[in-house]
C-alpha positions as CSV (number, residue, x, y, z in Angstrom):
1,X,-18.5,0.5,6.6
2,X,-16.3,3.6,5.3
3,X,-18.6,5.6,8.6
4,X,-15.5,8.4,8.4
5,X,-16.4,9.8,5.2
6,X,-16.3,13.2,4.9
7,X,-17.4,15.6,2.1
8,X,-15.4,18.9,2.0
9,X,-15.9,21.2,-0.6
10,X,-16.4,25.0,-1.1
11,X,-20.2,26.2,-1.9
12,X,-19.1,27.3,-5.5
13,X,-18.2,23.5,-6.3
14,X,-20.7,21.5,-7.3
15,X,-21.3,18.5,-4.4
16,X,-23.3,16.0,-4.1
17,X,-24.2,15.1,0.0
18,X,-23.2,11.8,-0.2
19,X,-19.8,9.6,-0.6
20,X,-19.0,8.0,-3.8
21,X,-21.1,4.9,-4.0
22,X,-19.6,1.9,-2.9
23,X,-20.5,-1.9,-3.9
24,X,-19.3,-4.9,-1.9
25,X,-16.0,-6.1,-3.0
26,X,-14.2,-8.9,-1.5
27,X,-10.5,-9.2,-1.5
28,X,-8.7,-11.5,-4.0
29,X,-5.0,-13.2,-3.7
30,X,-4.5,-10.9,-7.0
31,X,-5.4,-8.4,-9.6
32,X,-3.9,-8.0,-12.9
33,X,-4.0,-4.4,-13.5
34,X,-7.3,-2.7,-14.8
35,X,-5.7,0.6,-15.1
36,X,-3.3,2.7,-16.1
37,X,-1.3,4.9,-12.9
38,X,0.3,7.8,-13.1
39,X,1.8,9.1,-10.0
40,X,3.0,12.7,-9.5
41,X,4.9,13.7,-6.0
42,X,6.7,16.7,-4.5
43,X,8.4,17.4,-0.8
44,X,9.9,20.5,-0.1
45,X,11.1,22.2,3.5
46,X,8.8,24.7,3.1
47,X,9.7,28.7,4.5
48,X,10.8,28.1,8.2
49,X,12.1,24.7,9.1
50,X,15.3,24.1,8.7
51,X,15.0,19.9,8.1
52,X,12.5,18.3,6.0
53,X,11.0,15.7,8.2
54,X,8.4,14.4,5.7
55,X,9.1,11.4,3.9
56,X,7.2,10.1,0.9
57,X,7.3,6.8,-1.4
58,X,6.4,5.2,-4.2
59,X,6.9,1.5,-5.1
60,X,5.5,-0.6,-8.2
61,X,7.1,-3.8,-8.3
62,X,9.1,-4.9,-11.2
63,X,7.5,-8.1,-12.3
64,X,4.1,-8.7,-13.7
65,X,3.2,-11.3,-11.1
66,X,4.3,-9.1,-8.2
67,X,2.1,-6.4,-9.2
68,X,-0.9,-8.7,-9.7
69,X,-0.2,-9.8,-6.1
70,X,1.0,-6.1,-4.4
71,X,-0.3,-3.5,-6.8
72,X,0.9,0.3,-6.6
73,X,2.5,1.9,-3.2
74,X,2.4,5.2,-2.1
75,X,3.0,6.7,0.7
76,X,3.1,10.1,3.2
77,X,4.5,10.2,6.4
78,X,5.4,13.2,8.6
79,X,7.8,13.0,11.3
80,X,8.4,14.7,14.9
81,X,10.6,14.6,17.7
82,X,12.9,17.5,17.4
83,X,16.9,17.0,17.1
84,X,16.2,15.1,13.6
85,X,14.1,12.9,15.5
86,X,11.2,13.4,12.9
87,X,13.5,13.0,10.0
88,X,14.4,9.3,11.4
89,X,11.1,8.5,12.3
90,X,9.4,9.8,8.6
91,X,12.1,7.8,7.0
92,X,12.1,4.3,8.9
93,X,8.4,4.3,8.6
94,X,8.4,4.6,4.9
95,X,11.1,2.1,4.7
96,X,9.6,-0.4,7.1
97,X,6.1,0.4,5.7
98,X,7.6,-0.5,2.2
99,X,10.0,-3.4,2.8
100,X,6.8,-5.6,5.3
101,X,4.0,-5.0,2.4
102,X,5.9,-5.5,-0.4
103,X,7.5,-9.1,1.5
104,X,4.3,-9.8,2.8
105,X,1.9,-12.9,2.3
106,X,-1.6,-11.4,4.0
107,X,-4.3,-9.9,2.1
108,X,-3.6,-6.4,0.6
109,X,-5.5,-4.9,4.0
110,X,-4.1,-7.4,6.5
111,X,-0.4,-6.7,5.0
112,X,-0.7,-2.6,5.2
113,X,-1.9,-3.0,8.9
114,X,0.6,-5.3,9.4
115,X,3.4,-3.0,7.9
116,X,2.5,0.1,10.0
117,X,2.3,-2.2,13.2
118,X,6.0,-3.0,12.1
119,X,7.1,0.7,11.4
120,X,5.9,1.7,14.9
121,X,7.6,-1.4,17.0
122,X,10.8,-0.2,14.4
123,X,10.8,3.5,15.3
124,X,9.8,3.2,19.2
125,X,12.6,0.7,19.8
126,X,14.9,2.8,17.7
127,X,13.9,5.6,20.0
128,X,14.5,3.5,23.2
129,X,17.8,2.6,22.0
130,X,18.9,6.1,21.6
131,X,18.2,9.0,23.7
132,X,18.8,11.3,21.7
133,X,15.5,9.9,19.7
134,X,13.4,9.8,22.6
135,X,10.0,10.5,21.6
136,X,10.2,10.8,18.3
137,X,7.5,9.7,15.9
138,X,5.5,10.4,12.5
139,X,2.2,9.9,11.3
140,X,1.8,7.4,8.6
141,X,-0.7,7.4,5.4
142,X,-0.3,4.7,2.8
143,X,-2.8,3.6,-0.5
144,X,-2.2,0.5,-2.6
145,X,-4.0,0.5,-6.2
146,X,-4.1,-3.2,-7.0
147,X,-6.2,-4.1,-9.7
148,X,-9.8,-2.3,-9.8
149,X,-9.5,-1.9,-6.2
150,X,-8.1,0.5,-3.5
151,X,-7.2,-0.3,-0.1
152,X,-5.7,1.9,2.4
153,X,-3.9,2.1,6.0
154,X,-3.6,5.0,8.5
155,X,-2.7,6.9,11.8
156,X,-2.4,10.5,12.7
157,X,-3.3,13.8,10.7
158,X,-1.8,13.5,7.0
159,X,-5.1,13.1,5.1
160,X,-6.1,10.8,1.7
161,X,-8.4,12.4,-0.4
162,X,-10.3,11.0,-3.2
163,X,-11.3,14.0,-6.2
164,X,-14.0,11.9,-8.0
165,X,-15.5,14.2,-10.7
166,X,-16.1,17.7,-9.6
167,X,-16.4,16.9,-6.0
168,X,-13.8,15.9,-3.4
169,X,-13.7,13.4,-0.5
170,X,-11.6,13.2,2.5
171,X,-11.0,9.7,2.9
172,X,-9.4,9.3,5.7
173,X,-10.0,9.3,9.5
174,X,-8.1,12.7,11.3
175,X,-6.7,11.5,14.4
176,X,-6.4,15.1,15.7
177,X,-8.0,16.8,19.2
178,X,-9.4,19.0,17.1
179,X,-10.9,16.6,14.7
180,X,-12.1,14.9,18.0
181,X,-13.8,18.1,19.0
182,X,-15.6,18.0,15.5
183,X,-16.8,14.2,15.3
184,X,-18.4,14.8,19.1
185,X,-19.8,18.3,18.3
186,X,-17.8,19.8,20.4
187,X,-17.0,22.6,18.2
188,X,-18.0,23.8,14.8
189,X,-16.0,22.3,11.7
190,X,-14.7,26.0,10.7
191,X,-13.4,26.3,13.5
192,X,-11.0,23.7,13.5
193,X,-8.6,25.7,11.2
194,X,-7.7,27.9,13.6
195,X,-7.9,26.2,17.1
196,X,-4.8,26.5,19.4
197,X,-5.0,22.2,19.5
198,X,-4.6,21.8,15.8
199,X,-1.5,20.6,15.9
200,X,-2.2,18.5,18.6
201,X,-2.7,14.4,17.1
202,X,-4.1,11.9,19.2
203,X,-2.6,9.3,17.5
204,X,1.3,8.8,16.0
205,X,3.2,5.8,14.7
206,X,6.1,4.9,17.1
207,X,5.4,7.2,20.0
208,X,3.8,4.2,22.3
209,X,4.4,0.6,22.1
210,X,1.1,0.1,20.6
211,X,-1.0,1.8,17.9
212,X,-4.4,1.7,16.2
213,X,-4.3,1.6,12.8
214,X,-7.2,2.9,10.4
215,X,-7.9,1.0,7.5
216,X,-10.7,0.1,5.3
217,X,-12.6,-3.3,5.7
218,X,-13.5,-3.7,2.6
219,X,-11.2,-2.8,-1.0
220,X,-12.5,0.4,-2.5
221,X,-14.0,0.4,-6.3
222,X,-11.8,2.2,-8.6
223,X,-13.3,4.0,-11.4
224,X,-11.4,5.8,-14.6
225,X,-11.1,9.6,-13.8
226,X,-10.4,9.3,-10.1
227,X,-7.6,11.0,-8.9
228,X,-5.9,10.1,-5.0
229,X,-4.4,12.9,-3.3
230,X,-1.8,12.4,0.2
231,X,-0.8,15.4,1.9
232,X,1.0,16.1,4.8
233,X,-0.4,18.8,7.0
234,X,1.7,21.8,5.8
235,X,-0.5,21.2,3.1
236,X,-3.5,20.9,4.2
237,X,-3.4,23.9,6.9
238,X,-2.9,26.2,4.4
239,X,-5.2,25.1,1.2
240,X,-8.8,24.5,1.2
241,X,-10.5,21.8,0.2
242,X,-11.5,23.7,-2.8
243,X,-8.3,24.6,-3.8
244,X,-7.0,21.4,-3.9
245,X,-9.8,20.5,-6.3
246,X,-9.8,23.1,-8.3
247,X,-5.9,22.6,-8.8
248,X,-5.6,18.7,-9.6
249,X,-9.3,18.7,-12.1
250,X,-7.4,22.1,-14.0
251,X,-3.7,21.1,-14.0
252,X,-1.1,17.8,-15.0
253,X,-0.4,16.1,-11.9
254,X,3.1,17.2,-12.2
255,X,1.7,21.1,-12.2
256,X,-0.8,20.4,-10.0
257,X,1.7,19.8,-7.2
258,X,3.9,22.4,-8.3
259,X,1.3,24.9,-7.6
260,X,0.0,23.0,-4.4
261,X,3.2,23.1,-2.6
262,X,3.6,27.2,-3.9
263,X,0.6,28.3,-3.3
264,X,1.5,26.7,0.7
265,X,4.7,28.4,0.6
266,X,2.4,31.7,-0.2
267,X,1.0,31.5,2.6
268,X,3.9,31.1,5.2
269,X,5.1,27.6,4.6
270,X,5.6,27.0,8.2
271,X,5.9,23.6,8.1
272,X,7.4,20.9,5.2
273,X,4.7,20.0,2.6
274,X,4.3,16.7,1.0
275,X,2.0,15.7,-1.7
276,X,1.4,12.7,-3.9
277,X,-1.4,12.8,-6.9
278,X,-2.2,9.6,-8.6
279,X,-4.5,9.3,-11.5
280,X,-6.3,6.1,-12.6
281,X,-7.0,6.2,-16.5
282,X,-8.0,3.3,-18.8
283,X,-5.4,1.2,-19.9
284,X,-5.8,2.0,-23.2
285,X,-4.5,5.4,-22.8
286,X,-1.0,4.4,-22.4
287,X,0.1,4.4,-25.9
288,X,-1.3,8.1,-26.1
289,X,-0.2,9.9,-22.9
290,X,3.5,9.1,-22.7
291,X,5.1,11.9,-24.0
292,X,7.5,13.6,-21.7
293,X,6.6,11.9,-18.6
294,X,9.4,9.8,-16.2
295,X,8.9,6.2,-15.9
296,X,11.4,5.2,-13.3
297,X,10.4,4.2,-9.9
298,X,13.5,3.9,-8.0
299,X,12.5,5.1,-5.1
300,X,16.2,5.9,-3.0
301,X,15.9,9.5,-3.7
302,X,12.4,10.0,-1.8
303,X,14.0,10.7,2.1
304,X,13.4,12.6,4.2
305,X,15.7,16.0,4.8
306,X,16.2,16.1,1.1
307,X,13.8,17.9,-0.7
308,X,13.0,16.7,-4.4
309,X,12.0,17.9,-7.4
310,X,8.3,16.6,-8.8
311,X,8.5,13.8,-10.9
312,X,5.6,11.9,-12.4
313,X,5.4,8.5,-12.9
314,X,3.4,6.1,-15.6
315,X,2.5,2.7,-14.5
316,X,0.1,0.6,-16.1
């Protein structure tokens, strides 16, 4: 279980060599929250494209039963095809992704498998209907915080990271050639960053008829002070491991991705960069760490092509 994990961190950051621990957990039909969320997210074009193809999204439903049953959505997806084929493919996925979980009557792990399934029949038969869409896809990363637990769903080369502490985890599996290099020793892990095949995933959602999705197979144990971060990879080619650390432990969420997404425009911004941050605190927080922070969750204004400001969001 949970063989992919990964430690990443700089030698100035304290590590520890091993993942977080992780006790057995099995899956319930629901979890009354045991934590309070907050949720911070930003997607900008970056310096070079001229469409933003990411899409990202962030659901809490609105009555107390439903969240018991569904917990917290987020979601990253990055889209390709060219001719605003990535922009279509970013947003149907999110949509799709969304609208199957959340209607869903599997387990949490079960539905979010199920839900990417759906997103790539949607986009590949959207792409065979039109021409113009040929070939279009995105990769797909999505986290549900239900209860004490966190469960988790992916394909291609957007990455989950968990920052537990002072050290942080890459959580999940790269489907990259260059990752794929890595895992069978192939070639060294610094020198992935700059490989001509970076960019080169082996895995996408709505490309093929089929896909494998990644997910856990078991929930993950929450604790109080973890903080999840999703990325697209115009994120995470340009900022270290370290830096993305060093920037969520010292700053708000809100900042934190403020000075994420600037520090990738920095450095050439050649791609669009996405990022969610979500924090799990104790619920009894919540009557002491609500000033100035947006509660809404609508989530209509999260699409792709239209870059947004960060907003934060408190859920508990």
């Amino acid at each position: 279980m949970f063989s992919f994990f990964r430690k990443r961190a700089a030698a100035k950051i304290p590590i520890t060599t091993k993942a977080p621990p992780v006790a057995k957990a099995e899956e319930a039909a629901s979890e009354a929250p045991a934590f309070e969320i907050r949720i911070a997210y930003k997607t900008d074009v970056g310096c070079v494209r001229e469409l933003n193809e990411d899409s990202v999204y962030v659901l809490r439903p609105d009555s107390t039963e439903k969240l018991a049953q569904k917990g917290v959505l987020v979601v990253v997806c990055d889209g390709m095809g060219g001719h605003a084929g990535g922009e279509v493919a970013s947003q149907l996925a999110v949509q799709t992704i969304a609208e199957r979980y959340m209607n869903s009557h599997q387990s949490v792990t079960a539905a979010l498998r199920a839900s990417l399934l759906a997103a790539n029949h949607a986009i590949f038969d959207k792409a065979k209907r039109n021409s113009a869409l040929h070939g279009m896809g995105t990769t797909g990363t999505a986290l549900v915080l239900r209860g004490s637990h966190a469960h988790y769903a992916h394909v291609g080369d957007s990455r989950l990271y968990l920052v537990r502490g002072e050290g942080i985890y890459l959580m999940s599996e790269e489907h990259s050639a260059v990752m794929e290099m890595v895992r069978r020793g192939l070639i060294a892990p610094a020198e992935a960053r700059g490989h001509p095949q970076k960019n080169v995933i082996l895995r996408a959602i709505g490309t093929q008829p089929q896909v494998e999705v990644a997910v856990w197979d078991e929930p993950f144990p929450l604790r109080s002070g973890d903080k999840w971060l999703l990325c697209s990879d115009g994120l995470s080619d340009l900022v270290e491991d370290d830096e993305l650390l060093v920037a969520v432990n010292l700053h708000g969420l809100e900042a934190a991705g403020d000075s994420l997404v600037a520090l990738a425009r920095q450095r050439g911004g050649h791609d669009n960069i996405s990022v969610i941050i979500v924090e799990v605190l104790p619920l009894e927080t919540s009557q002491t760490k609500t000033e100035g922070k947006e509660t809404t969750t609508d989530t209509e204004n999260i699409k792709a092509g239209v870059p947004v400001e960060t907003r934060e969001v408190k859920i508990q």
